[in-house]
C-alpha positions as CSV (number, residue, x, y, z in Angstrom):
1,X,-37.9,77.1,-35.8
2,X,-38.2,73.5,-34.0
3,X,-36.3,71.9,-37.0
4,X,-33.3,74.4,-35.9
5,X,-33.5,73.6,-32.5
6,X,-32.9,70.0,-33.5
7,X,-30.4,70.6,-35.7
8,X,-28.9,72.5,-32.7
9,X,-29.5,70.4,-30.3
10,X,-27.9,67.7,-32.5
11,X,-25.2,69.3,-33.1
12,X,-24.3,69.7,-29.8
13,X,-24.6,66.1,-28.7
14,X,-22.3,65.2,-31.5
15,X,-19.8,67.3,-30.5
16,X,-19.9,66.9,-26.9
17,X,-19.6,63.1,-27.7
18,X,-16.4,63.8,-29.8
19,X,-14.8,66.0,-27.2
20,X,-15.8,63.1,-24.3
21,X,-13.6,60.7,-27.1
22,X,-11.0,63.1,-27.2
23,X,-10.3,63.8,-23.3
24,X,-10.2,59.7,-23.5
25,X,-7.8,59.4,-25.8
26,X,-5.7,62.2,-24.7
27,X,-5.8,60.5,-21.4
28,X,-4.6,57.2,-23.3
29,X,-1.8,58.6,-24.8
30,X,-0.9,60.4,-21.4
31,X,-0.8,57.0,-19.6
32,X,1.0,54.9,-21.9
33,X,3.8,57.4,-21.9
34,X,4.4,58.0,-18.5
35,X,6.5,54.2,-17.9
36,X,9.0,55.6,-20.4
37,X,9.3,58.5,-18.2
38,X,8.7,56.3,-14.5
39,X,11.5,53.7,-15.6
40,X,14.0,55.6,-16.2
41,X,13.9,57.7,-12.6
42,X,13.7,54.5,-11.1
43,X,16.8,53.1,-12.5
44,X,18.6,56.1,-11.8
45,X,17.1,56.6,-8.3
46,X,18.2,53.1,-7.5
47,X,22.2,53.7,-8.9
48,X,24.0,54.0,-5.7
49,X,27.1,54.8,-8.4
50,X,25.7,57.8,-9.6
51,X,23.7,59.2,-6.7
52,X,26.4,58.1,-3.9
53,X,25.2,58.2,-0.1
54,X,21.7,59.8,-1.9
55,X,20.5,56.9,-3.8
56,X,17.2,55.3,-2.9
57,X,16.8,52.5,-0.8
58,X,16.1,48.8,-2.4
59,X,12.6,48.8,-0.6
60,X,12.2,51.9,-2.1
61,X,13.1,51.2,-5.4
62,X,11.1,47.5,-5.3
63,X,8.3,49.4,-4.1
64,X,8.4,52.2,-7.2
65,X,9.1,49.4,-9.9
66,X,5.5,47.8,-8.3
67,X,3.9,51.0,-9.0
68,X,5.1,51.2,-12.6
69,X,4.1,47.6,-13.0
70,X,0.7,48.9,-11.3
71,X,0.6,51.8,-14.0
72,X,1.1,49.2,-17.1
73,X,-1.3,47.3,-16.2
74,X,-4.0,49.4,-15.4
75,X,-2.7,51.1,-18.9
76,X,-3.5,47.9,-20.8
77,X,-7.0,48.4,-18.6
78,X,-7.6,51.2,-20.2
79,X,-7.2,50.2,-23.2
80,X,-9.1,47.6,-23.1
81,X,-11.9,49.4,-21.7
82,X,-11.7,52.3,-24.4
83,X,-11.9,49.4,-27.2
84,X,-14.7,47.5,-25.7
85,X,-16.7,51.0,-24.9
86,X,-15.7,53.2,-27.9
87,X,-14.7,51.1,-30.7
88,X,-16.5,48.3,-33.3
89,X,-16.2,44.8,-31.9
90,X,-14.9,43.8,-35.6
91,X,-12.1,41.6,-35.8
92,X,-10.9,44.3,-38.5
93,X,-10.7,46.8,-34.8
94,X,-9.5,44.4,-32.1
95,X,-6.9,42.4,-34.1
96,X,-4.5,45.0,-34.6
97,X,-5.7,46.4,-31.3
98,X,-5.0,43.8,-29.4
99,X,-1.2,43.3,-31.4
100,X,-0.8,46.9,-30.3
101,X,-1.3,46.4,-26.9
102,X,1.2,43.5,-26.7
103,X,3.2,45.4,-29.0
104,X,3.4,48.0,-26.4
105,X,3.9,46.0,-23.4
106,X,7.1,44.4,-25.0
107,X,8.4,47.3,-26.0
108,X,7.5,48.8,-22.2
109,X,9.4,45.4,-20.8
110,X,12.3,46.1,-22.9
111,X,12.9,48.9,-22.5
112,X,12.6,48.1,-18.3
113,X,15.5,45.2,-19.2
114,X,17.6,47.8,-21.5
115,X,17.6,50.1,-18.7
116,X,18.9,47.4,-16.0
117,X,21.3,46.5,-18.6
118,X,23.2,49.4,-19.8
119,X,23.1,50.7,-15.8
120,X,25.1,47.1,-14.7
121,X,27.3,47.5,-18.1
122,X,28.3,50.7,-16.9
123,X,28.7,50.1,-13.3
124,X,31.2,47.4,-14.6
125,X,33.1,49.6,-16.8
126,X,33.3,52.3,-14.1
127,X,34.7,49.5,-11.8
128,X,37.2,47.7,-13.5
129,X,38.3,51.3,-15.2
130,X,39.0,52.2,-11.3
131,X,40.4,48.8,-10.6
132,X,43.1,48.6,-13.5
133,X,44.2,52.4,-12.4
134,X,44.6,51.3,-8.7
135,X,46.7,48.4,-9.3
136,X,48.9,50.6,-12.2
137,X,49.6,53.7,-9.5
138,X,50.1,50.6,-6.6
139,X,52.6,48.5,-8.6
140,X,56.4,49.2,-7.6
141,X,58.9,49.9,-10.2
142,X,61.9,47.2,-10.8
143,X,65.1,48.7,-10.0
C-alpha cells in the first residue's frame, strides 16, 4: 500500500510540474504574439488619413509604440528567464535559443518598419491620386 501511495504521489508531482511548463509556455506564445497584433492598431490609430478628425494624437501614439517596445522586451525577458529556469544550459539548447530570439526580434522590427512603410506609400498614392485629379477638373480648356 505505501509503494502505491508513492507511485501516486509521484505521479502527481510529475504532472503538476508538466502543467506548471505548460501554462509557461502558453503564456510565451501568448506574449510573443501580441506585438503583431499591438503594431498594427498603432499604425492605424496614428493614420490621420484613414481615421480623419478621430485619429490619435502623436503623444499618444509615441506613448503606445513605448509600450509595445516595453512588451518586446520584457518578451525577450521571458524568454530568457524560461531558458535559464526550464531548459539544459547546453550549447545544443541556448544556441538555437538564443538565434530564435533575435530571429524574432528582427522579424518583430520589420515588421514595425513594413508597417510605417506601406502606411507613408499609401498616404502618397492617396495624395498625388487627389492632386493629379484637382489639377485635371481645375485646368481650362483651349478654345
Amino acid at each position: 500500500m505505501l509503494n502505491i501511495d508513492r507511485a501516486i504521489l509521484f505521479v502527481h508531482a510529475s504532472v503538476r510540474v508538466c502543467v506548471c511548463v505548460c501554462v509557461q509556455l502558453l503564456n510565451i506564445v501568448q506574449s510573443l504574439v501580441l506585438p503583431f497584433a499591438l503594431i498594427p492598431v498603432i499604425h492605424i490609430a496614428a493614420d490621420a488619413q484613414l481615421l480623419g478628425s478621430y485619429h490619435s494624437h502623436p503623444a499618444l501614439s509615441v506613448f503606445a509604440a513605448l509600450v509595445a517596445l516595453v512588451v518586446v522586451m520584457v518578451n525577450g525577458w521571458t524568454m530568457n528567464d524560461f531558458l535559464v529556469t526550464t531548459l539544459p544550459d547546453t550549447p545544443a539548447v541556448t544556441v538555437p535559443f538564443y538565434f530564435g530570439m533575435a530571429l524574432y526580434f528582427l522579424l518583430v522590427l520589420y515588421y514595425a518598419v513594413s508597417i510605417h512603410a506601406a502606411l507613408l506609400t499609401r498616404n502618397r498614392t492617396h495624395t498625388l491620386t487627389h492632386t493629379h485629379a484637382r489639377t485635371q477638373t481645375n485646368s481650362c480648356p483651349d478654345t
